[in-house]
C-alpha positions in Angstrom: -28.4 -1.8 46.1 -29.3 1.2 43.7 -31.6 3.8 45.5 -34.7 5.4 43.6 -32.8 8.7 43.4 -30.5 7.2 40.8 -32.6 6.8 38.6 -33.2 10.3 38.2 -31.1 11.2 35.6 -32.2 8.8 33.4 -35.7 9.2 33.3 -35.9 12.8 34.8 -37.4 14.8 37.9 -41.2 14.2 37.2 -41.2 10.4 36.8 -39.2 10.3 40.3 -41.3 12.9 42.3 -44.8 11.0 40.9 -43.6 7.4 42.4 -43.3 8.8 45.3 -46.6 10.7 45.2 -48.1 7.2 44.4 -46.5 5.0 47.2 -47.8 7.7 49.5 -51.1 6.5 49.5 -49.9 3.0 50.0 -47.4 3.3 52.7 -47.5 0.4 55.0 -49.4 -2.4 52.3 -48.0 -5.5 52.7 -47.3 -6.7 49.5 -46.8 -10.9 49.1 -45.2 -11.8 45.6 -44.8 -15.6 44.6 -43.3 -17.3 42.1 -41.6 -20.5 40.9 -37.4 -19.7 41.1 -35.2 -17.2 43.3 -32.8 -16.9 39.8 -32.9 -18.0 36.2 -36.0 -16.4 34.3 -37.1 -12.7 34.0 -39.9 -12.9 36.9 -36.9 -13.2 39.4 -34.4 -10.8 37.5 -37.4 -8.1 38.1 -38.5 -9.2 41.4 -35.2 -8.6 42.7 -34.9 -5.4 41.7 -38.6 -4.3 42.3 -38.7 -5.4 45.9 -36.1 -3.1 47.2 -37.7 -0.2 45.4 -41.2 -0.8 46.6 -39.5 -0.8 50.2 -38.4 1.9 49.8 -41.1 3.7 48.9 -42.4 2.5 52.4 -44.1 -0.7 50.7 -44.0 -3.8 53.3 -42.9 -6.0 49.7 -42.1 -9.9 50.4 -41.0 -12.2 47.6 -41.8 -16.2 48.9 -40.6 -18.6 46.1 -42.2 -22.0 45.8 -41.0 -25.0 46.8 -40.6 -28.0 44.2 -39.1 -31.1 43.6 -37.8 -32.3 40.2 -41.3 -34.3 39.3 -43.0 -30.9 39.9 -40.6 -29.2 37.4 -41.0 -31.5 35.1 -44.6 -30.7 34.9 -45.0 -27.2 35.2 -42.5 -27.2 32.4 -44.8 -29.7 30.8 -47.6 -27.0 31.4 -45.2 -23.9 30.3 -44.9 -25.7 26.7 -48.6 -26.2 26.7 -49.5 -23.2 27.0 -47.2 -22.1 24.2 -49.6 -24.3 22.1 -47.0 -27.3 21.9 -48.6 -31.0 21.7 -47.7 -32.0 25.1 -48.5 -35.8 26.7 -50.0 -34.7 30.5 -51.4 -37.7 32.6 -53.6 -37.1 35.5 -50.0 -38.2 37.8 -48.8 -35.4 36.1 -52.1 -33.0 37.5 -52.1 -34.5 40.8 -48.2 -33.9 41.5 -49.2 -30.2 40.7 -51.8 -30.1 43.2 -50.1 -32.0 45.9 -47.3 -30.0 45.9 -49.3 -26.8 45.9 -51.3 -28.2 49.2 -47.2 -28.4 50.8 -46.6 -24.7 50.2 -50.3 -23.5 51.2 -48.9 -25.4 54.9 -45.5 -23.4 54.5 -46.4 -19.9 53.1 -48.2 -17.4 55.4 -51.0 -15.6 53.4 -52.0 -13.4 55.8 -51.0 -10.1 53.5 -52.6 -7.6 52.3 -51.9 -8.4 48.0 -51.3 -11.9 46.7 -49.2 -11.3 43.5 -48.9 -14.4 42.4 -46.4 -14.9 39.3 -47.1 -17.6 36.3 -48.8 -20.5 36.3 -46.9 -22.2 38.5 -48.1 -20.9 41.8 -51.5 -19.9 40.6 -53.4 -23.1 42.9 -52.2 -21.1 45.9 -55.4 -19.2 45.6 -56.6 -22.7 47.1 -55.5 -20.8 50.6 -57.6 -17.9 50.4 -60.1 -18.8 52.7 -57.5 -18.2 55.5 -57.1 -14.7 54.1 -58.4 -11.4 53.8 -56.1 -10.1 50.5 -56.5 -9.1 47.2 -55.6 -11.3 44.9 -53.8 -11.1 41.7 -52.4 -13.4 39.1 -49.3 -11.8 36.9 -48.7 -13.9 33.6 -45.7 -13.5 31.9 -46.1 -15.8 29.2 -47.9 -15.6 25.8 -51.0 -17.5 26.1 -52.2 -16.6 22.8 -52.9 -20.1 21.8 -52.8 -22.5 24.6 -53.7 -25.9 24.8 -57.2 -26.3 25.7 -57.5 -28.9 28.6 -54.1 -26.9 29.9 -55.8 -24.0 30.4 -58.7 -24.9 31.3 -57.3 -26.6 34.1 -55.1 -23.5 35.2 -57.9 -21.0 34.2 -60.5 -22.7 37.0 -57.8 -21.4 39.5 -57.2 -17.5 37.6 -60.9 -17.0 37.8 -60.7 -17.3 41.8 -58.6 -14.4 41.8 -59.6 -10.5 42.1 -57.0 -9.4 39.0 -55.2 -10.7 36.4 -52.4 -8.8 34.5 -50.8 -9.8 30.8 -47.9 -8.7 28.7 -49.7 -8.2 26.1 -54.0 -7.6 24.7 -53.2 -10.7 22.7 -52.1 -12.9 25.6 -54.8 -11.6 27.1 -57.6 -14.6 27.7 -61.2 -14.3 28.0 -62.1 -14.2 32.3 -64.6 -13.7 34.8 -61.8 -10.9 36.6 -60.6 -8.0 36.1 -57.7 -7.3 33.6 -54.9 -5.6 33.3 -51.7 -4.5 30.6 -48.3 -4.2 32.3 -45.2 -4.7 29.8 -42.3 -6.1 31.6 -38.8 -3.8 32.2 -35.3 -3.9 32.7 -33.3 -2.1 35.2 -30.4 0.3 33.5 -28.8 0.5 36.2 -28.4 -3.4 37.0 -25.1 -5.2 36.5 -26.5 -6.5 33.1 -27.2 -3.3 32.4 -24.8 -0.7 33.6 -22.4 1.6 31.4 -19.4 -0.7 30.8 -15.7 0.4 29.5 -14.0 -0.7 26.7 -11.5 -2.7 28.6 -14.2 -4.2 30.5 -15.8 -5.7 27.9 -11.7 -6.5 26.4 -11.6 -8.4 29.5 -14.5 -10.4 29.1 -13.9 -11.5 25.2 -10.2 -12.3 26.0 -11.6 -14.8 28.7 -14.4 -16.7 26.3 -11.6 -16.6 23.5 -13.6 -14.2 21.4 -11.5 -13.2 18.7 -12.3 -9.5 18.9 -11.5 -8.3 15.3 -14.4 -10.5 13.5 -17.9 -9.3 14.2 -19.9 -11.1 16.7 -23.6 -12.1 16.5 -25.1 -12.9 20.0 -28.2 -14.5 21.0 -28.3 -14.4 25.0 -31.2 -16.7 26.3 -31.5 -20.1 28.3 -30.8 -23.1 26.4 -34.6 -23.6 25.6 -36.1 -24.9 22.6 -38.6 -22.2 22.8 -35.5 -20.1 22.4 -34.5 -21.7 19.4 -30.6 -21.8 19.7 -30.2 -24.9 17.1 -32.4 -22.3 14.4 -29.8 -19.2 15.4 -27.0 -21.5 14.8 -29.0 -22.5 10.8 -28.8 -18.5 10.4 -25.1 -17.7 11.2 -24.5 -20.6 9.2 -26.3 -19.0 6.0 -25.2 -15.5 7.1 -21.3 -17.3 7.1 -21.4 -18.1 4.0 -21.2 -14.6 2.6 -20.4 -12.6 6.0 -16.9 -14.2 7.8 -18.8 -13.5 11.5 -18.6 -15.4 14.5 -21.9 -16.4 16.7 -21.9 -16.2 20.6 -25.0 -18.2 22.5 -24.7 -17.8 25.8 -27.1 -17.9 28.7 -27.7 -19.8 31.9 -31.0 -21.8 33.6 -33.2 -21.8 35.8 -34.0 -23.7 38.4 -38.0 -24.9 37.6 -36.7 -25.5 33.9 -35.4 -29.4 33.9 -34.7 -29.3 30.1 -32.2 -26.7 30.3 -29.1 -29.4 30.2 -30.2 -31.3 27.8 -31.1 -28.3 25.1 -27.3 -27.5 26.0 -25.8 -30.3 25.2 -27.8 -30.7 22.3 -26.6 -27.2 21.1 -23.2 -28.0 21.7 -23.1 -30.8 19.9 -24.4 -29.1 16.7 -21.7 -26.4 17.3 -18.5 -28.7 17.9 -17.6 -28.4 14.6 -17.0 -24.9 14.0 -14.7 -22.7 16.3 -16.1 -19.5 15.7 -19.6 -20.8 17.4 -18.8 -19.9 21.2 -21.4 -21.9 23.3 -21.3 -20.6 26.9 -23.2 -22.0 29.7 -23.2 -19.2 32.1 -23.5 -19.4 36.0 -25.9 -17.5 37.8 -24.6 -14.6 38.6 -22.5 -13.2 35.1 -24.3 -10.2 34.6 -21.0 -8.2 33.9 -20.7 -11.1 31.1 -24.3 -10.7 29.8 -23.2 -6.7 29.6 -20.1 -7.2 27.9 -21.4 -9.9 25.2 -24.4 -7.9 24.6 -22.5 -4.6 24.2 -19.4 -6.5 21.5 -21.5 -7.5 19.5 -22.7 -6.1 16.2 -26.3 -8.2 15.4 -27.9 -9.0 18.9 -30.4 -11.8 17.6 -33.7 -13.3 19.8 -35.0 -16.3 17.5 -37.4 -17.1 20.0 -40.2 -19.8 18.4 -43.0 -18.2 21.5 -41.7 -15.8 24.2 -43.5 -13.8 26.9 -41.4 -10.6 26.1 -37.7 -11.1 25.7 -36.4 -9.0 28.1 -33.0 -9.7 26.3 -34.4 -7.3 23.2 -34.8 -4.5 25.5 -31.4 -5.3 27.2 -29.5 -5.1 24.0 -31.9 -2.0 22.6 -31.0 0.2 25.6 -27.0 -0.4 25.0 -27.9 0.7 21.6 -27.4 -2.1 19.6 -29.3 -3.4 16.1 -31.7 -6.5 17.0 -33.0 -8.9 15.0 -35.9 -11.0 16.5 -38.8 -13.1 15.7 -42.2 -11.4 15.0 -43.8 -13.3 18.2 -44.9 -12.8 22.0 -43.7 -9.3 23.3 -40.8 -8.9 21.3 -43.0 -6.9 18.3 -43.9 -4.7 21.9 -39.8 -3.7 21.2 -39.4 -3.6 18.0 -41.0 -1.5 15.4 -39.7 -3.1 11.9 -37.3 -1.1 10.2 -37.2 1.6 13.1 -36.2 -0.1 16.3 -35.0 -3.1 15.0 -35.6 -5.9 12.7 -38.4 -8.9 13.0 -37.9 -11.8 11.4 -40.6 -15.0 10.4 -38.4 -17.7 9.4 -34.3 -19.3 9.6 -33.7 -17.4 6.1 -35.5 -14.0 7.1 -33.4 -13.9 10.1 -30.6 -14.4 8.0 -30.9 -11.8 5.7 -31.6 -9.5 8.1 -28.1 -10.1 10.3 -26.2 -10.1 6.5 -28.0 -6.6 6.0 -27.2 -5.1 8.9 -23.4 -6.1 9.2 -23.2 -4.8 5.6 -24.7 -1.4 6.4 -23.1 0.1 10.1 -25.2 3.4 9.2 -28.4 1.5 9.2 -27.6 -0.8 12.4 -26.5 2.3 14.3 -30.3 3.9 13.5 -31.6 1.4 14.5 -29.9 1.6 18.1 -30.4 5.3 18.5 -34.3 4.7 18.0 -34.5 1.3 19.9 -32.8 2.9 23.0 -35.0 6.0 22.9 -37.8 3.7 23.0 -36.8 1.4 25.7 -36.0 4.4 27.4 -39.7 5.9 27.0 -41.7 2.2 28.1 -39.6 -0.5 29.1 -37.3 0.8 32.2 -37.9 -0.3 35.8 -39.7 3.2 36.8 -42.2 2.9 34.2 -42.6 -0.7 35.8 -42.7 0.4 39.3 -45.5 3.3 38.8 -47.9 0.7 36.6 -47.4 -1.7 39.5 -48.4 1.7 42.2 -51.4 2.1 40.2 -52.1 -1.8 40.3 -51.9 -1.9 43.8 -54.2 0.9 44.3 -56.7 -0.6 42.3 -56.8 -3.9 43.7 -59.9 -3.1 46.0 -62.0 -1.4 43.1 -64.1 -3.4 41.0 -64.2 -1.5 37.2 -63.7 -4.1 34.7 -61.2 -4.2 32.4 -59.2 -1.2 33.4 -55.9 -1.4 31.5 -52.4 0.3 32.1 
């Protein structure tokens, strides 16, 4: 695992020497975080780079991850779209299986820490065990909640407002509570398999086993087959794009364990794609990071069509290695991208469109772009920047000023 020190030449002495002026004053916490999935997702892909760090810095960090079975899923996925503002059909079965299987984890997980972080809605009844505990407790949301359904979040918010802290992506996911709240952006780890410096033959390697003709330029969009990803609307853009542009598009991505439409979004994607042999559908295992690199880093449009998104954590992935994005003006991805100087946003099939044909036409303007949108991933969304906002959250978690954002 990557040590802190690593890190150094990438973000310099001073960010280095403060972390561990910060941790200093919180050797020995015991910090608890839970979520929903040990892989898949961005939560985990952080938490399992965070955790070690935060040990290191002489942080007691533990990661429990909740235990489900598929009904569960099914519902907090139910309760994911909801929360995106979808039309969603919830029964009270569907609330009750949510609360039972909470009460089963409050029997498994010890709570005797002293921070809760407790990730996304899925988890956030757990606060049902604080009685038994003398922690601080904090809910991190990840997702836009911008617009959620109303009896959704009403039913989750009765649960957040138990809690000592809240933290959002973003002010406009940000919802109205009786707690305190806090701004943390998400990050990526440069250093990180997905991440790292790769070599040309490397990423050869990689093309040559997908069958990626290496000589036509490749637009990639690297998510989980969601519908809130949009895959079937990337597939619309290539398709107006091909008609001026010979290109070839690349979706590839894998799933996650508390997302139960995952297979049927892929199959659904492949069958639109069937047709056409320069549309490369790849279902990915866990575990391809070094394929996520190397598709991220041959490819000349990196695109995130995302309908709602939490942040995209695959804008920033593709931004640090320098590449032109083109994503939808939604969640956290407007966070990334400033229009016309880090990247590209998008409203609409044909918008996205135009902007891929415009930026395979002019290599000048999509190498700009890169330069700027690495520089600024570099400046806000790397795991140190991450690691000191979560220092300082720590260390506030027994103060009581309202509304104190990061």
């Amino acid at each position: 695992m990557v040590g802190l020190e690593e890190y150094r030449a990438i973000v310099g002495d001073e960010v280095i020497e403060e972390l561990r002026l910060l941790s200093e004053k919180l050797s020995g916490t015991v910090v608890q975080n839970i979520n929903s999935t040990a892989v898949g997702g961005g939560v985990a892909e952080i938490l399992h780079r965070m955790v070690p760090l935060l040990k290191e810095l002489g942080i007691d960090a533990r990661w429990n991850v909740m235990k489900g079975g598929e009904r569960f899923f099914e519902v907090t996925k139910k309760f994911h779209n909801a929360l995106h503002g979808a039309a969603v059909d919830l029964s009270e079965k569907d609330f009750s299986t949510f609360l039972e299987t909470t009460q089963q984890n409050l029997q498994e997980i010890s709570l005797s820490d002293d921070i809760i972080f407790v990730h996304d809605p899925q988890p956030v009844a757990m606060i049902k065990g604080r009685k038994r505990s003398k922690a601080r407790w904090i809910w991190r949301c990840h997702i836009d909640l911008s617009a959620p359904d109303g009896r959704v979040w009403s039913f989750i918010r009765s649960f957040v407002a138990q809690y000592d802290a809240s933290v959002f992506t973003a002010p406009s996911f940000a919802r109205v509570l009786p707690i305190r709240r806090y701004l943390i952006a998400p990050s990526i780890d440069p250093l990180s398999e997905k991440n790292k410096e790769l070599s040309e033959s490397a990423i050869e390697l990689v093309l040559r086993k997908y069958d990626i003709n290496q000589e036509k330029p490749i637009v990639a969009q690297i998510s989980r087959f969601d519908r809130l990803k949009d895959p079937l609307g990337v597939i619309e853009a290539y398709r107006l794009v091909k008609r001026r542009i010979d290109c070839q598009l690349v979706l590839a991505g894998g799933g996650a364990a508390d997302d139960p439409e995952g297979e049927k979004v892929l199959r659904e994607v492949e069958g639109e794609a069937e047709s056409d042999r320069d549309i490369h559908v790849l279902p990915l295992p866990s575990g391809s990071d070094l394929e996520i690199n190397a598709l991220q880093r041959a490819a000349a449009v990196v695109v995130q069509k995302s309908i709602k998104e939490g942040f995209g954590l695959t804008v920033s992935e593709a931004l640090w290695k320098g590449k032109p994005v083109v994503a939808s003006a939604v969640g956290g991805m407007p966070l990334q991208i400033n229009h016309g100087n880090t990247g590209l946003l998008s409203h609409s099939v044909e918008g996205a469109a135009y902007h891929i044909r415009k930026l395979l036409r002019d290599k000048e303007f999509a190498e700009r772009l890169g330069r700027n949108g690495r520089e600024h991933v570099r400046q806000n969304f790397l795991l140190t920047r991450h690691l000191k906002d979560y220092l300082l959250l720590f260390l506030l978690a027994g103060h009581h000023q309202e509304n104190l954002y990061l």
